[in-house]
C-alpha positions in Angstrom: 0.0 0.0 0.0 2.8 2.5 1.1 4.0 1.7 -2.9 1.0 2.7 -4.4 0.5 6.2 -2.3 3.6 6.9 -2.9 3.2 6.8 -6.8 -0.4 9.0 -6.0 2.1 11.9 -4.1 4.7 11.4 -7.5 2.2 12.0 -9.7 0.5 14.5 -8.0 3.9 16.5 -8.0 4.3 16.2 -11.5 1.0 18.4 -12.2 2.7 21.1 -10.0 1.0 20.9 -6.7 0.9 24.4 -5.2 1.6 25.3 -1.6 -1.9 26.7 0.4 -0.2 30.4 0.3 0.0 30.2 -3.5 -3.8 30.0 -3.3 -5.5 33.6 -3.3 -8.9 34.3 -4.9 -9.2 37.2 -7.4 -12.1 38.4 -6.8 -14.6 38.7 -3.7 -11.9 37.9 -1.5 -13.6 40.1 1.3 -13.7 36.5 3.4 -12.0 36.4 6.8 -12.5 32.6 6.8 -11.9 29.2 5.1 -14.1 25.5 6.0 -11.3 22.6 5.1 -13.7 19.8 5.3 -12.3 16.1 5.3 -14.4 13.1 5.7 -13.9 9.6 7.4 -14.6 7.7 4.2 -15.9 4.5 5.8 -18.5 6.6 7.6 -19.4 8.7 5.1 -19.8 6.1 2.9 -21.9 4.2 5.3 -24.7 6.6 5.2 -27.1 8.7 3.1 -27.2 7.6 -0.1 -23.3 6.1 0.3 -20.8 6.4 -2.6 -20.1 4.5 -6.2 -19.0 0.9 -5.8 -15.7 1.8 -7.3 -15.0 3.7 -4.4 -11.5 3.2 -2.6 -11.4 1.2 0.2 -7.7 2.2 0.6 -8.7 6.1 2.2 -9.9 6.4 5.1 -9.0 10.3 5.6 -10.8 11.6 2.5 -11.2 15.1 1.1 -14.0 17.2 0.6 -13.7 20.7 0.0 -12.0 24.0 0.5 -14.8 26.7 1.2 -14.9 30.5 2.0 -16.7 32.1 4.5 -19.6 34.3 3.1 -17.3 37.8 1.5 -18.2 40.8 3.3 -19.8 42.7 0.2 -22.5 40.1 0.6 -22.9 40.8 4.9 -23.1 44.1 3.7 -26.1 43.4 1.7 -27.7 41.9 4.6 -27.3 38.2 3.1 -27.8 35.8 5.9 -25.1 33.3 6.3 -27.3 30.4 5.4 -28.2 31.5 2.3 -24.5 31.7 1.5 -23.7 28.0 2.3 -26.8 27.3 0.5 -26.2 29.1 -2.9 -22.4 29.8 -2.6 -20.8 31.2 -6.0 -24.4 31.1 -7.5 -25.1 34.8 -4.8 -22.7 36.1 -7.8 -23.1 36.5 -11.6 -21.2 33.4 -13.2 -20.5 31.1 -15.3 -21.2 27.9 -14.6 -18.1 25.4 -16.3 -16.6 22.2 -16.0 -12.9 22.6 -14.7 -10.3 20.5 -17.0 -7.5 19.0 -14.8 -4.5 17.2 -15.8 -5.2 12.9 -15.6 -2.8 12.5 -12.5 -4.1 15.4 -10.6 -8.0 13.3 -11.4 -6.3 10.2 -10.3 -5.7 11.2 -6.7 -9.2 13.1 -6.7 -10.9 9.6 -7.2 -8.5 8.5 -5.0 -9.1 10.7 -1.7 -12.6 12.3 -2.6 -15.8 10.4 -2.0 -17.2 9.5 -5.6 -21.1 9.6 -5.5 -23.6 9.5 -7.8 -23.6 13.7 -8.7 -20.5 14.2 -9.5 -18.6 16.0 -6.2 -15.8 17.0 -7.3 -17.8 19.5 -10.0 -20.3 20.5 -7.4 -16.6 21.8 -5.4 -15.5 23.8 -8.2 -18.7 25.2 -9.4 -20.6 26.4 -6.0 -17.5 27.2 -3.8 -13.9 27.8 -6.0 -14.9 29.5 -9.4 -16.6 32.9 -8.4 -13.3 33.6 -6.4 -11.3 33.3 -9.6 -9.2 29.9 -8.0 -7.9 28.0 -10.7 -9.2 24.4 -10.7 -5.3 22.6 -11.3 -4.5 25.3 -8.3 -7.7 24.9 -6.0 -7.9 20.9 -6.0 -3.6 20.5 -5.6 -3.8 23.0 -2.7 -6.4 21.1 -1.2 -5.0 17.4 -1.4 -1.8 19.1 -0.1 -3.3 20.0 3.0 -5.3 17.1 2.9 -2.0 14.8 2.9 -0.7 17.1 5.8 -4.0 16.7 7.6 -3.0 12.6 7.2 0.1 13.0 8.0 -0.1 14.7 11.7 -0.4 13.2 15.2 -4.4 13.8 14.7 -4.6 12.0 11.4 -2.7 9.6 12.8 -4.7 9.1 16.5 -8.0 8.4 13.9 -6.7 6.3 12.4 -5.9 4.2 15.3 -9.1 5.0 16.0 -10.5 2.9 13.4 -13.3 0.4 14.6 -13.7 2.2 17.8 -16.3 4.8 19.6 -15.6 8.0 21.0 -16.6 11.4 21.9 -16.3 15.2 20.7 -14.4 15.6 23.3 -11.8 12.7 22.9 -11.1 13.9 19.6 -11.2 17.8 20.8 -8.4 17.3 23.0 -6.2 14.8 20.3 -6.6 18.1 18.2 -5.8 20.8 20.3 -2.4 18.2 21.7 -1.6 17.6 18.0 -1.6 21.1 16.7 -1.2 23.1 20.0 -4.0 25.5 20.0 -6.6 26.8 22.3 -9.1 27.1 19.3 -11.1 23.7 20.2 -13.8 25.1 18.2 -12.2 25.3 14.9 -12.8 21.7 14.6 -16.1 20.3 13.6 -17.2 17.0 13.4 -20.4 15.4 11.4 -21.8 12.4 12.6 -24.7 10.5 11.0 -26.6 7.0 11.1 -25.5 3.8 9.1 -27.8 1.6 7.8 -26.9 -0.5 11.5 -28.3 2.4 12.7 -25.1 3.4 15.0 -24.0 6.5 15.5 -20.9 7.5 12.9 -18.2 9.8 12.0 -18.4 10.8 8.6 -16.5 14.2 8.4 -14.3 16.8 10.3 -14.3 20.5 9.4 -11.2 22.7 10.7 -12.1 26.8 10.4 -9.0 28.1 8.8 -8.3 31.7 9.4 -8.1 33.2 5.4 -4.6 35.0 5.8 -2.9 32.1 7.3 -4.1 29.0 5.0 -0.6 29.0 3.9 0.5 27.7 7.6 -1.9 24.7 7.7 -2.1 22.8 9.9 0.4 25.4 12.2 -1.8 26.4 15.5 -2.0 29.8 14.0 -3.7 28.8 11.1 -6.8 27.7 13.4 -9.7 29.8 14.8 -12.7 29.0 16.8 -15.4 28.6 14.8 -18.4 31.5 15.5 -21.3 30.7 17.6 -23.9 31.2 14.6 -22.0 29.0 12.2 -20.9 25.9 14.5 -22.6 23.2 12.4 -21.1 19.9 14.8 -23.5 17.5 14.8 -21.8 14.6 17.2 -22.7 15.6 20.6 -23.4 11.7 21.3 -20.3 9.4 21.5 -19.8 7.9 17.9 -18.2 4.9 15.7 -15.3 5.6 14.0 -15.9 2.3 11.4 -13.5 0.4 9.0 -14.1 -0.4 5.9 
């Protein structure tokens, strides 16, 4: 296995993987704040309407997306935060298009990113990356960098010796704030959901990501508590981490 990820993070480099402080939006980039959502595959996979049966069973720290905070022209409008995370790049004039990205960079996206039956990966792009004026090569490298660095740290590590067993928000709190030394417990969200066992189950982890300092991710200064009106964790009961 350590062979074949290790041909993913080759091939990944050869489409010129950018650093997180490469990536700075164009336009409307009035945002104090970035979402970095990652999902625990097997979980995810496990519930609502689950992913394609090609899906990897080799990931169990997957990727989701990369999203801004609502841009302050659109506060200013008296846009309610909601209605942001509903409609996303679609609260701007747009054009709607289907990013082309080189075949390895595709590769690792079907490798890390959960592949269901409307196509996530476009949805990314389209409703949170494209208003901003992100390049898609740019905007999907910079996120499968941090998601590799996300993997890579004591916290990706401590889930995945997780695997298989349950736990709380607050188990996984403190393996955060250890890991990255911060005080910002809050900056990490976790999603929980029911299986078709009907248990209890991790199926993502959000980390709010202060917009000047993506490019230190995952650096304790990179993290801030999420607000009180936009703290979406949905585990307060203890919860399986499954395998695959």
């Amino acid at each position: 296995m350590k062979n074949v990820f290790s041909c993913l993070i080759s091939a990944l480099a050869l489409v010129g993987i950018a650093h997180a402080g490469e990536l700075k939006p164009a336009r409307h980039a009035d945002f104090p704040r970035y979402t970095y959502a990652l999902t625990w595959q097997p979980g995810f996979c496990s519930t609502g309407g689950g992913c394609l049966p090609g899906q990897s069973h080799e990931v169990k720290i997957g990727l989701h997306g990369l999203w801004a905070s609502e841009p302050q022209s659109l506060i200013d409008q008296n846009v309610p935060v909601r209605q942001w995370w509903a409609q996303g790049c679609s609260s701007f004039p747009h054009v709607t298009m289907v990013p082309a990205l080189p075949d390895a960079l595709q590769q690792q996206l079907r490798q890390f990113m959960p592949q269901l039956q409307d196509d996530l990966q476009l949805h990314e792009y389209v409703k949170h990356a494209q208003c901003f004026g992100f390049p898609a090569q740019q905007f999907f490298a910079t996120a499968l960098s941090m998601r590799q660095a996300a993997a890579d740290s004591g916290f990706g590590h401590y889930l995945l010796e997780q695997a298989g067993q349950t736990r709380s928000r607050e188990d996984l709190q403190d393996a955060f704030a250890k890991t990255f030394g911060t005080d910002q417990r809050r900056s990490l969200q976790l999603q929980c959901g029911k299986d078709a066992q009907g248990r209890n189950v991790l199926t993502q982890f959000w980390f709010t990501l202060q917009a000047d300092k993506l490019a230190a991710f995952p650096a304790a200064e990179s993290f801030v508590n999420t607000p009180d009106g936009e703290y979406e964790d949905s585990c307060a009961q203890p919860f399986l981490l499954p395998d695959w």
